[in-house]
C-alpha positions, 0 to 999 in steps of 0.5 A: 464642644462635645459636652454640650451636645453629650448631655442632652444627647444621653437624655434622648437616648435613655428616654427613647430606649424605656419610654411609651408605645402605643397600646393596640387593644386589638382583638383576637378570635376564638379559642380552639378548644383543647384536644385529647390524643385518646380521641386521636387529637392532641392533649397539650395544643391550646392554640388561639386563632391569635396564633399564640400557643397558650403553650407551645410543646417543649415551653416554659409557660404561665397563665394570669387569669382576670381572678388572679389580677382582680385579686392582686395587689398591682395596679398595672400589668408590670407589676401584675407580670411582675409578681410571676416567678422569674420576671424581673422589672425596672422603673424609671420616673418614680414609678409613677402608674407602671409607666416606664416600668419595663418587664425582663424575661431571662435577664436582659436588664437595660434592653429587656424592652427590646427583647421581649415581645409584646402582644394583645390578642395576638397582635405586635405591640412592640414597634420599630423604635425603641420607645418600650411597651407602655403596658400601664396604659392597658385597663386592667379590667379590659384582660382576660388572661396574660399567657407569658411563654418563656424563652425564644421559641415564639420567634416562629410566630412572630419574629424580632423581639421574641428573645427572651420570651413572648407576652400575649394580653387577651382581652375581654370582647363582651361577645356571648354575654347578657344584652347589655352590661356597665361598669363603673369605678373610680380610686384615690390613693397616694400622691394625690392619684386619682382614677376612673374607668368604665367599661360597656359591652352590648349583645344582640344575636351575632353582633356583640361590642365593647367599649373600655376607659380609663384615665389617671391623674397623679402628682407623682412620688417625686418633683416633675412627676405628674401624670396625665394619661387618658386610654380609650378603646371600642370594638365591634364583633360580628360571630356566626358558627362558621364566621368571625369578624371584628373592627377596634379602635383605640387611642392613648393620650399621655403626659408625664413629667421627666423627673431625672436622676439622684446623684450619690459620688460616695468620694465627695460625700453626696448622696441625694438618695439620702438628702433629697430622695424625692427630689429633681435633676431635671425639673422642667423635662417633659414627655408627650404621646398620642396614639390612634390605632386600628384593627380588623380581621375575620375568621373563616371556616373553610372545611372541618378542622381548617380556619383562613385567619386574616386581620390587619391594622395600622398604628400611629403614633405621636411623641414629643419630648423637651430636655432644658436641665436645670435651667429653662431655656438653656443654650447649653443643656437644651434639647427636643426630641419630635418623632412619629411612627406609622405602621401598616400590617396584614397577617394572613395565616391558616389553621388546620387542625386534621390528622396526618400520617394517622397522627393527631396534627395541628399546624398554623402557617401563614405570612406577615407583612410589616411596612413602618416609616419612621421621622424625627426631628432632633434640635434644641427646642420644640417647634425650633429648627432641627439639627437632624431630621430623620427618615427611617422605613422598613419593610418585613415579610415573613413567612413561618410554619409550626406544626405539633404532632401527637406522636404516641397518645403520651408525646408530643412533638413540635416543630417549626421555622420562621424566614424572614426578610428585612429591607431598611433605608435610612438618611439623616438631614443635618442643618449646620445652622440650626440652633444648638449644633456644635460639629456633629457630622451628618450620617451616611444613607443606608440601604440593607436588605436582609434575611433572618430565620427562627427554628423551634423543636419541641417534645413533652413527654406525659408518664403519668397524669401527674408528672409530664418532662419537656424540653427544646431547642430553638433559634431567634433573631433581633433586627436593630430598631430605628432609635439603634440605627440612629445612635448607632456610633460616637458622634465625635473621636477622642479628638473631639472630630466629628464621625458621620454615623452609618445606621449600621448594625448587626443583627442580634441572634439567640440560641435557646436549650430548655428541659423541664418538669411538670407536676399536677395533682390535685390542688397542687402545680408545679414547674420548674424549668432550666435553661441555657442561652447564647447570643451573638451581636446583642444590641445595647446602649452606651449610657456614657458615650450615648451610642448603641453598639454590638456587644461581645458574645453573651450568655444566659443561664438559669432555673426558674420554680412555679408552684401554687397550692390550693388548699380548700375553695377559700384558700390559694398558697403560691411562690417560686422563684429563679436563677438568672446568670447573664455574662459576657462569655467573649471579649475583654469583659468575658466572665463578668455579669450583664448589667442590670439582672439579678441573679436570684428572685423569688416569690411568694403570695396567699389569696384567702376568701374571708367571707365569701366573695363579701371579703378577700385577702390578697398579698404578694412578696417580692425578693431579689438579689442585687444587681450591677449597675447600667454601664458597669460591665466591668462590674467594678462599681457598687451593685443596686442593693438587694431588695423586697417588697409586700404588698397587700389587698383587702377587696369584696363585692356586696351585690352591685358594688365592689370595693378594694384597699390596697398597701404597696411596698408595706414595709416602707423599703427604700429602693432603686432598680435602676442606675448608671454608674460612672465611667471612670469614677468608682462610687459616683452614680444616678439613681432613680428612687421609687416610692415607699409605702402608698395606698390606694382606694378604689369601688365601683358599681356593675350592672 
C-alpha cells in the first residue's frame, strides 16, 4: 500500500522544494550616497534604504551591474548569478528559461533555495513554502544591479534564509529621467523559443513611472517541456528632497511541463541519458502558477542624517500541479498538488547616518512583521476530493539593529543583532474516502511559538588605498517552511502502519568565521576570501523515503578568488574561482560529503568592444568539479560527472536599434547538475539532462 502512495508523493515533494515563487518587483528607495571617514563619515557604508549593505563591513561581496548583464551571454538571472565565482546552480526540467534552476551560495545543493535569501529592492521574495525563487521570471532589462553579500551575515536584516548568503536585485524606476521612454524587443532561439519584452518609463517634475513586460514561449529542450510564461509589473514614484514614495503592482502567469527523470541502472544495461537523453518519464505532468503582488512605502526625512522608512505589501499566490506517470488517469501513480499562499508585510525601520562618540556612524534599525497563511489540497486529481487539506499560518516579528563605526579613518567596525519571534499552527484534515487513499494517517495539530536571534560583527581594515583585510563572525537561523512541516516524517513504518506526522521540526542554526583580502589598483580588482560554517539541525529532504528530516551537525568550508582586469576602455578580463568543502561532521555519515556541492568551480570571461558600442564580444566559461548525487550521503553511489561549459555573445547598437546573437554551452557538452540515486542499488539512478548547444537571436528599438 505504501508504493502506491510513495511515488506521487516524492513527485510533490521534489516539485514543491525547486519549483516557483512569486516575483515582487517591488521598489526600493534612494541610494545613501557613500561617505568618507576623512570628512569624519565612513568610507566602506554603501547602504540603501532597502536596508541592504552593498557591503556590509567584514563580507565577502559582488556586484552585476545592468552593463555586465546587458553584455553576458545568460538569459536569466541564474544564469547571470551563476557566471560569478563561487555560485553553483542546479536544473531541473530541461533548463527550460532558468526555470527551476536554483542558485547555491557555500554549498548547500538540494536546499541551496532555502538557504539563500532572495530579494528585490530590499523586499523578501522568498516565501513560507518551499517552492524556490523563481528568479527567470524577473526581465532582464528591468535590473539595475544584482548585489550578492556572501555568508550568513545578512540574517541581522532580514532573518530565515540568509544562510548562505543574501541576493538583493534592484530594479531600474525611471525616476530622473527624460520625459518619456520605450523600448522594445523581441527573440527566437532554439527549441522554437520565442521572446518579447517592453518596457516604458514617464517623468514629469516629482512623478515618475515604469512599466516592464515580458513574455516567453518555448517547446523545451525535452518531450513535456513547453513553457508558457507572461510577467508584468508597473510603478508609481512620487520624489521631492525630503520625500519618497512609490506603489508596485506586479503579476506572473506560468505553465510549464514537468518533463521527468532518465533512468540509468549501470547493473542492467539502461542508460536512457545515452538512449533517449530528450526523452520523458512523465509525459503528462504538468505545473501552474499565478502570482499578484502589491507594494507601497515611502521615505521620510526627519532631521539631517535620520530617514523614517516604511513600505509594506502582500503577495499572492496561486499553484497547481497533476502528476498522472506514465499513464493518464492512473489510479495507481495519480496525484495533485493545489496550494495558495498569502503574505502580508510591514518593515518599518530608521536610518540615521550622525556621528556618535566623535566617530563616523550609521545605524539601520527598525521591525518586521510577516503574517502568511498557507492551504493546500492534496488528492489524486485536480478539481477531485482531497486526501489532505492543509492549513498552515505564521506570524514573525522582528526586531534588529546594525550599526558601523569608523573606528580610525582607516577601520571599520560593524556590529548588530537580530531577535526574532515565530508563532506557527498547523492541522491536517484527512478524508479516508477521498479517491486515492490508501492508510495514511492524519497529522497531529501543532501549535509552537518560538524565538531565534542572528549576531554580526565585523571589521576592515585599509593599509593603504590598495590593499584593505576584513573578517567576521556571524550567527543565522532557519525556521522550517510549510512544505517541511508537512512532510516532515515517514507516512508508514517498516510495517507498512501508518505513522500521524506532527508538523515538527527543528530550527536550523548557522554559525559563520570569514577573513579576507582586497586588492584595488587601477584597472585591476581582487578578492579572495575564505571561510568556515557549522550548522546544527540543517532541514533536508528524503528523496527515497519522501520526508524531510533534521540532519546530523554539518559543516562548510572553503575559498573563493574574484578578479577582473581592465586592460583599455575596450577590453575587460575576469575569472576566479572556489573551494567549497560541505561534510557531515557528526553522526553515522560524518566525514563524508553533502550531496550535491562541487567542491571546485571556477570562472573565466572576456568582455571586448570590437568597434565602439556598433560591435561587442562577450564569453564566459564555467568549470566544476564533480559532485555526489542527491540522496547519496553515504557517498557510495557514482558522482554527476564533472563539467564545463562557454558561452558566447556577439551584440551592438546602430542609433535606436540593438541587436545580439548569442551561443549557450559552444562545445556541445552532455550534462546533468541534478540526480537522485538509489537506496539500495549502487549504479541505478535519475537523471535530468540539460541541452547542449542553442542559440538565441534577439533586436529591439529604443526611443
Amino acid at each position: 500500500m505504501s508504493f502506491r502512495r510513495a511515488a506521487p508523493s516524492r513527485r510533490t515533494a521534489i516539485f514543491s522544494r525547486v519549483f516557483f515563487t512569486s516575483t515582487v518587483l517591488s521598489s526600493g528607495l534612494a541610494i545613501i550616497t557613500p561617505v568618507h571617514a576623512q570628512d569624519n563619515v565612513l568610507p566602506t557604508i554603501n547602504v540603501t534604504a532597502t536596508r541592504l549593505y552593498e557591503g556590509i563591513t567584514g563580507t565577502s561581496t559582488s556586484v552585476i551591474t545592468a552593463e555586465d548583464i546587458a553584455r553576458s551571454p545568460a538569459q536569466t538571472v541564474q544564469d547571470v548569478i551563476a557566471q560569478t565565482p563561487g555560485v553553483q546552480s542546479t536544473s531541473l526540467y530541461g533548463g527550460v528559461n532558468g526555470t527551476g534552476t536554483s542558485v547555491d551560495l557555500r554549498g548547500f545543493g538540494a536546499t541551496a533555495t532555502s538557504n539563500t535569501l532572495f530579494l528585490i529592492n530590499g523586499r523578501r521574495l522568498n516565501d513560507l513554502d518551499l517552492q524556490g525563487v523563481d528568479l527567470s521570471s524577473v526581465p532582464l532589462n528591468s535590473i539595475e544591479r544584482i548585489e550578492l553579500t556572501r555568508g550568513n551575515s545578512g540574517a541581522v536584516l532580514y532573518g530565515d534564509n540568509a544562510v548562505g548568503g543574501v541576493v538583493n536585485i534592484v530594479t531600474k524606476t525611471g525616476a530622473g529621467g527624460p520625459p518619456a521612454t520605450f523600448r522594445a524587443e523581441g527573440g527566437y532561439g532554439s527549441f522554437n523559443q520565442r521572446l518579447a519584452a517592453v518596457s516604458a518609463a514617464f517623468n514629469s517634475g516629482a512623478w515618475s513611472s515604469s512599466v516592464f513586460a515580458n513574455g516567453v514561449r518555448s517547446d523545451g529542450y525535452r518531450k513535456n517541456n513547453a513553457l508558457d510564461q507572461n510577467n508584468a509589473v508597473g510603478e508609481l514614484r512620487y520624489s521631492t528632497a525630503d520625500l519618497s514614495a512609490f506603489l508596485n503592482i506586479s503579476g506572473d502567469d506560468q505553465h510549464l511541463g514537468l518533463p521527468g527523470a532518465r533512468l540509468v541502472d549501470r547493473n542492467l544495461g539502461i542508460d536512457q541519458l545515452t538512449t533517449d537523453r530528450r526523452g520523458t518519464s512523465s509525459p503528462f505532468d504538468y505545473a501552474d502558477k499565478q502570482g499578484a503582488n502589491l507594494t507601497a512605502g515611502f521615505t521620510k526625512t526627519l532631521w539631517d542624517g535620520g530617514e523614517l522608512i516604511v513600505d509594506g505589501g502582500v503577495r499572492d499566490k496561486r499553484q497547481q500541479a497533476a502528476f498522472f506517470g506514465n499513464v493518464p488517469l492512473s489510479a495507481f501513480n495519480a496525484s495533485s498538488f493545489v496550494a495558495h499562499l498569502q503574505t502580508w508585510s510591514i518593515t518599518p525601520r530608521l536610518s540615521i547616518t550622525n556621528p556618535m562618540f566623535g566617530l563616523p556612524s550609521k545605524i539601520l534599525t527598525g521591525l518586521d512583521y510577516y503574517d502568511a497563511a498557507y492551504d493546500s489540497d492534496r488528492g489524486q486529481y485536480l478539481g477531485g476530493v482531497p486526501i489532505h487539506t492543509y492549513n498552515l499560518t505564521q506570524k514573525t516579528l522582528a526586531g534588529y539593529w546594525q550599526q558601523t563605526l569608523g573606528v580610525l579613518p582607516t577601520t571599520d567596525f560593524s556590529y548588530g543583532g537580530r531577535v526574532q519571534g515565530v508563532k506557527v499552527e498547523a492541522t491536517d484534515r484527512l478524508n479516508m474516502m477521498a479517491p486515492g487513499w490508501f492508510g495514511d494517517a492524519q497529522a497531529n495539530p501543532l501549535n509552537s511559538t518560538e524565538t531565534q536571534y542572528a549576531l554580526h560583527g565585523g571589521l576592515e581594515h585599509r593599509f593603504t588605498d590598495v590593499f584593505s583585510v576584513f573578517a567576521r563572525a556571524a550567527r543565522a537561523f532557519r525556521t522550517p517552511n510549510v512544505d517541511e512541516r508537512v512532510a516532515s516524517g515517514p507516512s508508514f513504518d517498516q510495517n507498512f502502519n501508518a505513522i500521524p506526522g506532527t508538523f515538527a521540526l527543528k530550527t536550523q542554526t548557522s554559525y559563520d568565521f570569514e577573513g579576507g583580502v582586497r586588492v584595488k589598483s587601477g584597472g585591476f580588482d581582487l578578492q579572495a576570501s575564505a571561510y568556515v560554517m557549522n550548522l546544527n539541525n540543517e532541514i533536508r529532504y528524503d528523496p527515497v523515503n519522501f520526508y524531510n528530516t533534521n540532519l546530523d551537525p554539518t559543516r562548510r568550508v572553503g575559498g573563493e578568488l574574484i578578479t577582473s582586469y581592465r586592460i583599455n576602455d575596450s577590453l575587460l578580463l575576469r575569472g576566479g574561482g572556489a573551494y567549497t568543502h560541505a561534510t557531515f561532521r557528526e553522526g553515522v555519515f560524518a566525514g563524508n560529503d553533502v550531496p550535491l556541492v562541487s567542491r571546485y568551480t571556477g570562472n573565466a570571461g572576456v568582455t571586448w568592444n570590437v568597434w565602439q558600442k556598433y560591435v561587442v564580444f562577450d564569453a564566459t566559461a564555467r568549470v566544476w568539479s564533480a559532485r555526489y548525487m542527491d540522496n547519496d550521503n553515504r557517498n557510495v553511489q557514482p558522482k554527476i560527472p564533472a563539467n564545463g561549459t562557454v558561452d558566447l555573445k556577439l551584440s551592438g547598437e546602430v542609433d535606436h536599434f540593438f541587436w545580439s546573437l548569442s551561443v549557450i554551452n559552444l562545445f556541445n557538452a552532455q550534462y546533468y547538475d541534478y540526480a537522485v540515486a538509489s537506496a539500495t542499488t549502487i549504479g541505478r539512478f535519475n537523471a535530468y539532462p540539460l541541452p547542449g548547444r542553442t542559440y538565441l537571436a534577439k533586436a529591439g528599438v529604443t526611443f
